[in-house]
C-alpha positions as CSV (number, residue, x, y, z in Angstrom):
1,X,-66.3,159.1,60.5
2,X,-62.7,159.2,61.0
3,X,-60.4,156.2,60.0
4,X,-59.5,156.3,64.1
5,X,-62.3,154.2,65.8
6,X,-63.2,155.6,69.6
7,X,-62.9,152.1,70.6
8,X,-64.4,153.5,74.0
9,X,-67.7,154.3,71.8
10,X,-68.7,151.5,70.5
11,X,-69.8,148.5,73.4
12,X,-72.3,150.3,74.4
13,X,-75.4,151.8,72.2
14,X,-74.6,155.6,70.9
15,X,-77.5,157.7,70.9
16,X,-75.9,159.7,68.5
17,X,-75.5,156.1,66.2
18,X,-71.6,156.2,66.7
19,X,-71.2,152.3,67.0
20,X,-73.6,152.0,64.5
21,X,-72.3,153.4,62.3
22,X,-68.8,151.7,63.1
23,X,-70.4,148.4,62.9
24,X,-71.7,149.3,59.4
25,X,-67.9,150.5,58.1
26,X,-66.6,147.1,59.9
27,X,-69.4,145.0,58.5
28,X,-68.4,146.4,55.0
29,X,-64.4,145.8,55.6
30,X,-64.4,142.3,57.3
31,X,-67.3,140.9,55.3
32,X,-68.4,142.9,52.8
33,X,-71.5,143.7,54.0
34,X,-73.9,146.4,53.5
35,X,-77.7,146.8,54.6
36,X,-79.6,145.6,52.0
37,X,-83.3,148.1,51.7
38,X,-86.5,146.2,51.4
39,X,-87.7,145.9,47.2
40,X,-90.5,148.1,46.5
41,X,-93.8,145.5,47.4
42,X,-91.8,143.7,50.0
43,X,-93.4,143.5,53.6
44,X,-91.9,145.3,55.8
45,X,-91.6,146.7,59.7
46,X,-90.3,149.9,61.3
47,X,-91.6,151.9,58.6
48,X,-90.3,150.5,55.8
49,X,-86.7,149.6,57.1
50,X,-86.9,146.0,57.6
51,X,-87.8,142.9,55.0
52,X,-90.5,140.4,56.7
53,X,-90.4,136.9,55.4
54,X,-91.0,133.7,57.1
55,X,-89.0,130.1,56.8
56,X,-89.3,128.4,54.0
57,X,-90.6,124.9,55.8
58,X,-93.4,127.8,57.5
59,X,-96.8,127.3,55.2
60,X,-99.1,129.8,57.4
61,X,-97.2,133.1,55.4
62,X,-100.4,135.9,56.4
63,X,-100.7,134.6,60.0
64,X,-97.1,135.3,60.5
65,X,-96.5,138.3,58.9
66,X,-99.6,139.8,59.6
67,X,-99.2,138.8,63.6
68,X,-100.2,141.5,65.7
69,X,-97.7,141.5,68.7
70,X,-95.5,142.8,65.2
71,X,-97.4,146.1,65.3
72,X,-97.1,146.2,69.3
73,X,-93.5,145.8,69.1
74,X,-93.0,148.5,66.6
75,X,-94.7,151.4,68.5
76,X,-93.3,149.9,72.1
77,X,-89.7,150.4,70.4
78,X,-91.1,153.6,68.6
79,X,-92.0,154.8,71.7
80,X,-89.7,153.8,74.7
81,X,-86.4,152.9,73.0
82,X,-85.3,155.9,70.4
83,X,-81.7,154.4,70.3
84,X,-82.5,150.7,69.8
85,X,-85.1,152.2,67.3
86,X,-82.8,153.9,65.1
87,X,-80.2,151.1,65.1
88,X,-83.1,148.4,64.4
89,X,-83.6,150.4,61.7
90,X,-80.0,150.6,60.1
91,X,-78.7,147.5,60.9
92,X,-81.4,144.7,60.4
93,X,-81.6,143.8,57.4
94,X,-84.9,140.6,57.2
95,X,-86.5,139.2,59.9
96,X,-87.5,135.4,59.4
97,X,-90.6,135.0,61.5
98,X,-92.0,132.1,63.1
99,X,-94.8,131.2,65.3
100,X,-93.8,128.5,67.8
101,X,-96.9,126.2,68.3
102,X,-95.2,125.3,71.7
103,X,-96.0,128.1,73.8
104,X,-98.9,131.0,74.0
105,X,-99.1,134.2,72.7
106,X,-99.2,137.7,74.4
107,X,-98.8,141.0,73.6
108,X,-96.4,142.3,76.8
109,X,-94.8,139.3,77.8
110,X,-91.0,138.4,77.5
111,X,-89.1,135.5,75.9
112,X,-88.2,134.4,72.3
113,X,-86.5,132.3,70.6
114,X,-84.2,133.6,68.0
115,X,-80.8,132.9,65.9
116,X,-78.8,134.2,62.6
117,X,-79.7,133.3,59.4
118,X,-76.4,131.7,58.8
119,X,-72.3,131.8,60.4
120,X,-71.6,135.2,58.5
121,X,-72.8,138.7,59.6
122,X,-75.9,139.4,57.6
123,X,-77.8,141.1,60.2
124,X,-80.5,138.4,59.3
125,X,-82.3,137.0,62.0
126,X,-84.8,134.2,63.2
127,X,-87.7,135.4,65.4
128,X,-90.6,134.1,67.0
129,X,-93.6,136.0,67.1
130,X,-95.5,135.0,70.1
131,X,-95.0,137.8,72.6
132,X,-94.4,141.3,71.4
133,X,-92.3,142.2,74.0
134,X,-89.9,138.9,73.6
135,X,-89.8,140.1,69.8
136,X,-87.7,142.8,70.8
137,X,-85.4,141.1,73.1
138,X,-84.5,138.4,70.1
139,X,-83.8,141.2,67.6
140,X,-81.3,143.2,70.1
141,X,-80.0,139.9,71.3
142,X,-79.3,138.9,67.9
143,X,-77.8,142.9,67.1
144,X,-75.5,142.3,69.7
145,X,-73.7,139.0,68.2
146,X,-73.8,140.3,64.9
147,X,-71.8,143.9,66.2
148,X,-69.3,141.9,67.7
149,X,-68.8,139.9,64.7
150,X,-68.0,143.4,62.8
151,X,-66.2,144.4,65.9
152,X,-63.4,141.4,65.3
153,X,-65.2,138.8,68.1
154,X,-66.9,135.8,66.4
155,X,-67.9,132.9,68.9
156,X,-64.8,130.7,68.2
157,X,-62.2,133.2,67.1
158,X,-61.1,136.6,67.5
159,X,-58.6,138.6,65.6
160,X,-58.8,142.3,67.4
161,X,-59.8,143.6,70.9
162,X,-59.2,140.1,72.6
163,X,-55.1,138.6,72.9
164,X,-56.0,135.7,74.9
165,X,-55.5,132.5,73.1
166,X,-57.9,130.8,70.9
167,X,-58.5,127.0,71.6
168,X,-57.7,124.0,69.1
169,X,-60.9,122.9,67.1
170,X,-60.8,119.9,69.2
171,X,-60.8,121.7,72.4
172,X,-63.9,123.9,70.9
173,X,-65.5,120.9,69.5
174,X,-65.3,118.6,72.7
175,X,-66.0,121.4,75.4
176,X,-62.7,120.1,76.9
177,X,-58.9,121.1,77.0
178,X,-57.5,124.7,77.2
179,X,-58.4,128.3,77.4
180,X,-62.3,127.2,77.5
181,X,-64.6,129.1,79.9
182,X,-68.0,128.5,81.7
183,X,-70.7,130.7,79.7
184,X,-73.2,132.7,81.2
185,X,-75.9,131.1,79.1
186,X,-74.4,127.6,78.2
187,X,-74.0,125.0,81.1
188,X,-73.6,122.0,79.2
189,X,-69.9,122.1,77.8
190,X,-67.3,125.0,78.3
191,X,-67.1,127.2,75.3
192,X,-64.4,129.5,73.9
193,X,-64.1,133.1,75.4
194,X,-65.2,134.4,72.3
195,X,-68.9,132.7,72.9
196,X,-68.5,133.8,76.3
197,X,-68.4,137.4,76.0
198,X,-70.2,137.1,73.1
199,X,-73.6,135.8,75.3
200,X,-72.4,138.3,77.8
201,X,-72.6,141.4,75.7
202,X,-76.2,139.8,74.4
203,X,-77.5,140.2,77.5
204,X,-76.1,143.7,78.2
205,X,-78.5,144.6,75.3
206,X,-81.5,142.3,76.6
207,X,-81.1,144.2,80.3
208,X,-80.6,147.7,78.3
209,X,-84.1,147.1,76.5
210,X,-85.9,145.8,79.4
211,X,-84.8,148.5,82.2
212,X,-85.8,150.8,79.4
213,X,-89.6,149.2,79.2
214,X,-89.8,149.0,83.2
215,X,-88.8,152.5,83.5
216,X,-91.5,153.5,80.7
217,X,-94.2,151.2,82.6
218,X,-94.3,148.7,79.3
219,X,-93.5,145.8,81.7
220,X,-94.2,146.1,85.8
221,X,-95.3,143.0,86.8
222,X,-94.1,140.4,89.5
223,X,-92.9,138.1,86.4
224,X,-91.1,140.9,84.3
225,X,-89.4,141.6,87.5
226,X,-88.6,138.3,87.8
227,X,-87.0,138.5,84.5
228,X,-84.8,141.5,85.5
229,X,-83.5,139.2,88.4
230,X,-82.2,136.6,86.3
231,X,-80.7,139.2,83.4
232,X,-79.0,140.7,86.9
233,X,-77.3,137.2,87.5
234,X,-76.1,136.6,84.2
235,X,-74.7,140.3,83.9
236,X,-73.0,140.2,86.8
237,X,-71.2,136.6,86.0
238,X,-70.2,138.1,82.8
239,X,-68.7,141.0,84.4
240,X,-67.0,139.0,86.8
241,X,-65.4,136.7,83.7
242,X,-64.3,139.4,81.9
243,X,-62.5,141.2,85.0
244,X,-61.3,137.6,85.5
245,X,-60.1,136.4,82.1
246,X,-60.1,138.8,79.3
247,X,-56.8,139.9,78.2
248,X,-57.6,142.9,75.5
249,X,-55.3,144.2,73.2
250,X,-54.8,148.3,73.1
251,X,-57.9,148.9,71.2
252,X,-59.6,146.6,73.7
253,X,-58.3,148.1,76.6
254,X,-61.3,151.5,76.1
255,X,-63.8,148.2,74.4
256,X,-63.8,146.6,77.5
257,X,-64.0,149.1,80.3
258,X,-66.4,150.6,78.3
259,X,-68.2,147.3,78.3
260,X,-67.6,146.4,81.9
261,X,-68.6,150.2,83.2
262,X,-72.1,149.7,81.3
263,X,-72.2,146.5,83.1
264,X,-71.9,148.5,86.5
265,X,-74.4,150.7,85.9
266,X,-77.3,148.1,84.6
267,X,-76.4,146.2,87.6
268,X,-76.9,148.9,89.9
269,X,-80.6,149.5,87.4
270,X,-81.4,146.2,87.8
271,X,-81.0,145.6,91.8
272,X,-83.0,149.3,92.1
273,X,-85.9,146.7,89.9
274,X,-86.0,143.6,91.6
């Protein structure tokens, strides 16, 4: 890769890996990370490219690792979603893998409930394992915070791509004061733009992966559809913010139309959908 990033490139997923492979050199500079192969005897997923492991509190090791929506998810992704598939594979480093006791299980339905394995990027994530399908949406949800942490964009400061100001600790810790915005995900407090755009480009990927399924006839029904219709509301109000607020910075300027012109076009997906 050339020391000149194609800023323009790397919002959206490459099928050629271009922004993954930019996220990997950034990953490296900024926090001195690199993707870390499973141990020989270690279990794994997507053919060897990904550490399993559960929680430590978690007690019930074979019944989550050996889930079965795991093997479901694997060929859907396989299968339907070459790009996300490669990039899976060379950024994700260990899935942590919980079964919630709250809620069901099923192979093709959506939903999950997922986080980082710590503030850094690590490309380590928290996943449940109840539905196969909402396994997928928590890894590329969770991709998607972690690029953008490489890319310069954490969720309370920014040092590239973004020149708007960044908000006092007190501002950020109260949810009140200046240059704090209304999240397309969190209602409760305003948050800094950086968690803004942040849960906006999360979704992007969530709506990418899902259109993907429909189109592929993984996910058809009235509720998936359903689904689509609330991932078209919180697009849409993230690409209304960002026309709205964002200020970029020259290597933003290509980031962010980019961004906002793959916004467009899964909008215009997603109202075809529901």
């Amino acid at each position: 890769m050339a020391d000149r990033i194609d800023w323009s490139r790397v919002a959206e997923p490459q099928s050629d890996g271009y922004d993954t492979e930019v996220a990997k050199r950034l990953g490296r500079e900024r926090y001195g990370w690199t993707k870390r192969w499973p141990a020989a005897g270690a279990r794994t997923w997507l053919e060897g490219a990904i550490e399993l492991t559960v929680p430590p509190w978690d007690t019930e090791v074979d019944e989550v690792l050996e889930h079965p929506n795991l093997e479901v998810a694997e060929r859907i992704l396989r299968e339907t979603c070459p790009t996300f598939w490669a990039q899976c594979r060379e950024l994700v480093q260990t899935l942590h893998l919980v079964l919630a006791e709250d809620i069901g299980t099923a192979e093709l339905e959506t939903g999950c409930k997922c986080g980082p394995m710590g503030d850094r990027v690590s490309f380590e994530f928290q996943i449940t394992v109840n539905f196969g399908v909402g396994i997928l949406e928590g890894i590329v949800h969770e991709i998607a915070h972690s690029k953008m942490k490489t890319h310069g964009i954490s969720l309370y400061h920014w040092e590239r791509l973004i020149s708007n100001p960044i908000p006092t600790d007190e501002a950020i810790e109260s949810g009140k004061g200046d240059h704090l915005y209304r999240s397309v995900i969190r209602k409760d407090m305003l948050r800094p733009l950086g968690a803004c755009v942040s849960a906006h480009y999360s979704y992007l990927h969530v709506s990418e992966l899902l259109l993907q399924l429909h189109d592929a006839g993984v996910i058809a029904n009235e509720p998936a559809r359903y689904w689509l219709g609330v991932q078209r509301d919180r697009v849409s109000e993230g690409r209304a913010q960002i026309e709205e607020v964002v200020t970029p910075d020259a290597d933003g300027v290509p980031y962010f139309d980019s961004m906002q012109d793959w916004a467009g076009r899964l909008i215009a997906r997603l109202d075809a959908v529901v």
